[in-house]
N, C-alpha and C positions, 0 to 999 in steps of 0.2 A: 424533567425539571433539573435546576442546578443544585437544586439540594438533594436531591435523589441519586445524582451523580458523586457528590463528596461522599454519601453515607459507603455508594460501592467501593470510592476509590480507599476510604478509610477500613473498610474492611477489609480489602487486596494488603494493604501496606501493614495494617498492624500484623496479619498473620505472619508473613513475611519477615518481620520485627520482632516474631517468638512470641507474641502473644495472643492469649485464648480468643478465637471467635467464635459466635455461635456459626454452626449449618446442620442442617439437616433435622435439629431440635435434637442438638447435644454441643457440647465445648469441646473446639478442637484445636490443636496445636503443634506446632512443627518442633516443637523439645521435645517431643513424644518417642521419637524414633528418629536415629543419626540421621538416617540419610535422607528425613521429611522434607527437609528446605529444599534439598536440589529436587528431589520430588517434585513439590509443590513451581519449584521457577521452571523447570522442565513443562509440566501440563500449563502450567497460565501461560507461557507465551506462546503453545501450543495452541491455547485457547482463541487466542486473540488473533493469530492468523486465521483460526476457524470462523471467526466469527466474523473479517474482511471476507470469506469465500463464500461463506452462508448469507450471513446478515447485510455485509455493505452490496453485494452481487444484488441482493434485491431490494431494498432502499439506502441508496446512494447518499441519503444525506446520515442514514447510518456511521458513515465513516468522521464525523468531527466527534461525538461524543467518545466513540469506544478511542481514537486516535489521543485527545486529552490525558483519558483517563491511564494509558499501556505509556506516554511519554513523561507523565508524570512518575508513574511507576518506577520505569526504565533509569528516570534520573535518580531515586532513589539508591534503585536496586538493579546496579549495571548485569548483572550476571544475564537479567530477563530482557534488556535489550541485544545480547549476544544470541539468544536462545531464540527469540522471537527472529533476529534475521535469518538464523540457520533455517527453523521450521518454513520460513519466509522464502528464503534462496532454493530448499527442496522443492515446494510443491508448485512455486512457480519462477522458474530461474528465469525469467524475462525480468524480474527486481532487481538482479544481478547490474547488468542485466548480461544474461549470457543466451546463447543460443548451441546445446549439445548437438554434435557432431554424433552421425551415427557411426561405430566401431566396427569392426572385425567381431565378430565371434557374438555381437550382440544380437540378442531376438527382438524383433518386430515390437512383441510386445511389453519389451524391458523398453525400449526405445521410446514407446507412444509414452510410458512411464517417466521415463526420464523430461520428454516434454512439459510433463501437468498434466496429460492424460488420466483420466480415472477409467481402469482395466478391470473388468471384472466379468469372469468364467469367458476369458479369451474378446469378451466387446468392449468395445474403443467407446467413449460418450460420446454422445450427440456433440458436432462443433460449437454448435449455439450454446449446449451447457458448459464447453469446456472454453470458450470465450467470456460468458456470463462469470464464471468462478476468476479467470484471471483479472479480471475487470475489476472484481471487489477488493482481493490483494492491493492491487495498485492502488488506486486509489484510497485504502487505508494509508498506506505507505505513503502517498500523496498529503495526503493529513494530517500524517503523522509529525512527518518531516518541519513542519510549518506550527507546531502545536506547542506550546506548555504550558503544565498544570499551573491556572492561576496561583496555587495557594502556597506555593514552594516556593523554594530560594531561590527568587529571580538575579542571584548574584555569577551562580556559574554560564558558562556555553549551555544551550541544549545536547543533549546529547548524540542529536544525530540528527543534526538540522540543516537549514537549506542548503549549504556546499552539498552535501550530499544528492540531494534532488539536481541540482546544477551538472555535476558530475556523472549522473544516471543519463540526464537530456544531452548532454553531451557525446556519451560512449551509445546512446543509442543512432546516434546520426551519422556515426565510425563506423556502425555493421551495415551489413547486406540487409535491407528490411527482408522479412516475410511475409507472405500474401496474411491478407485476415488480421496475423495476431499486431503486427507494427502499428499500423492505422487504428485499431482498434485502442494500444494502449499507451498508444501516445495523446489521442485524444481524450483518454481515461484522466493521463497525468493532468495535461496544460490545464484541463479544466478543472482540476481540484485545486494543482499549486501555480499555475501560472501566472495567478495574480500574485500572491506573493514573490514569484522568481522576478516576476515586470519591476515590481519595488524595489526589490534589493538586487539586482542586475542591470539594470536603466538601459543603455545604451546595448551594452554587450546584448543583454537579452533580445533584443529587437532585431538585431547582429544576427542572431540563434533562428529566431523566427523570419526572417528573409530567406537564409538559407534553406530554411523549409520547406516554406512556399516554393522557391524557384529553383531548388537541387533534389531537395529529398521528396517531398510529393509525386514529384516525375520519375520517381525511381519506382515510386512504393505502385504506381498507375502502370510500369510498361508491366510490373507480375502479376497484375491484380486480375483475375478472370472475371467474367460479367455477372455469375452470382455473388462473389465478391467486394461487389462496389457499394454496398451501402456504409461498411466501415470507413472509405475511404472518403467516399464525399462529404460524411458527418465529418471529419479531419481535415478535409482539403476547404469549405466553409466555414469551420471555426478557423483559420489562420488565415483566412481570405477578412473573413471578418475583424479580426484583431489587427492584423496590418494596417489595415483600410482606416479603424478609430483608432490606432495605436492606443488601443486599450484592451484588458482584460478584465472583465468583471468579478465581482465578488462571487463565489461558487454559491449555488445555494443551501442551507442548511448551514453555513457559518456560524459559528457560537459568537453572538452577540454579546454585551455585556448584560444586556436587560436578561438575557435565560441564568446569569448566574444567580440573581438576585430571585428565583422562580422556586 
């Protein structure tokens, strides 16, 4: 509910703000200890990537509520928008969006590491989980970018709003895709903010998505091996689709106005 939502977001901000909130059934407070505040912005934005990797990974429409509530933060409290990308750019550097390069003198499995990989006593995760976990990133990210808190000063810029998603869709169509993860989350993206890039990019955007369709899909298809293809064709029929209505839909799970009044 949207009231349920302000009570979270007001307790994030006032701690934040140095003042007492209740948790745990005691008052707690970041004047407590010098170094509470970078504490406290350190673990939330920490949080909030956990919670695209955990929470949106397995209900997608997860990402407009937590996405609201971390960009209203963020504009308050820029430090936890810097923090949040860091935490963001390590565990899944495809938000960058970057794709590391393996080094000299690197091991295998510092490498699967540096991918997003989750390594543990020398095993690699299953692809499917390590697809599912990138998937929820993005798409917060996706969310995010397109989000702000109704109840703030709708007088400045977002703080790290659509140019940026624009700018992501862009530098991903500049690399070599990779089998699996490209398809997978680019499809992730268009269909969380793509409706919003269609509004505020008009023409260009359409620009974006031809080239798609008839440059980058056929790229992403000559590497794509035959266990492969289900990411792809979910990706190659949503842009088949959208070309076709020059339209993109409303994602599901959009924060309507009626859920603030809830």
């Amino acid at each position: 509910a949207g009231s349920k939502l302000r009570e979270i977001f007001d307790k994030i901000n006032n701690l934040l703000s140095g003042k007492s909130v209740q948790s745990g059934g005691r008052a707690v407070s970041v004047t407590q200890h010098p170094q509470a505040l970078d504490f406290v912005f350190y673990k939330l934005a920490e949080k909030f990537v956990r919670q695209g990797e955990e929470e949106v990974a397995s209900h997608h429409d997860a990402a407009f509520p937590i996405a609201v509530v971390a960009s209203g933060i963020w504009e308050i409290h820029p430090r936890v928008g810097d923090l949040f990308l860091a935490h963001l750019h390590k565990k899944c550097p495809y938000s960058v969006p970057f794709y590391p390069a393996l080094k000299e003198g690197t091991s295998v499995e510092e490498y699967q590491r540096m991918l997003g990989y989750q390594v543990k006593d020398s095993m690699v995760e299953e692809q499917d989980n390590f697809l599912k976990r990138m998937s929820g990133m993005i798409r917060l990210y996706a969310a995010l970018i397109q989000l702000r808190w109704p109840y703030g000063n709708q007088q400045g810029t977002h703080p790290h709003g659509l140019s940026y998603g624009w700018r992501w869709l862009a530098q991903m169509l500049n690399m070599e895709p990779l089998a699996d993860v490209t398809a997978t989350l680019l499809f992730d993206f268009l269909e969380v903010c793509g409706n919003a890039l269609m509004r505020q990019y008009r023409v260009q955007f359409w620009k974006i998505m031809l080239l798609l369709q008839e440059d980058y899909v056929p790229r992403i298809e000559a590497i794509t091996s035959s266990g492969q293809m289900g990411s792809l064709m979910r990706l190659k029929q949503f842009v088949q689709k959208c070309v076709q209505e020059k339209k993109i839909s409303l994602p599901t799970g959009t924060l309507q106005p009626a859920f603030w009044k809830s």
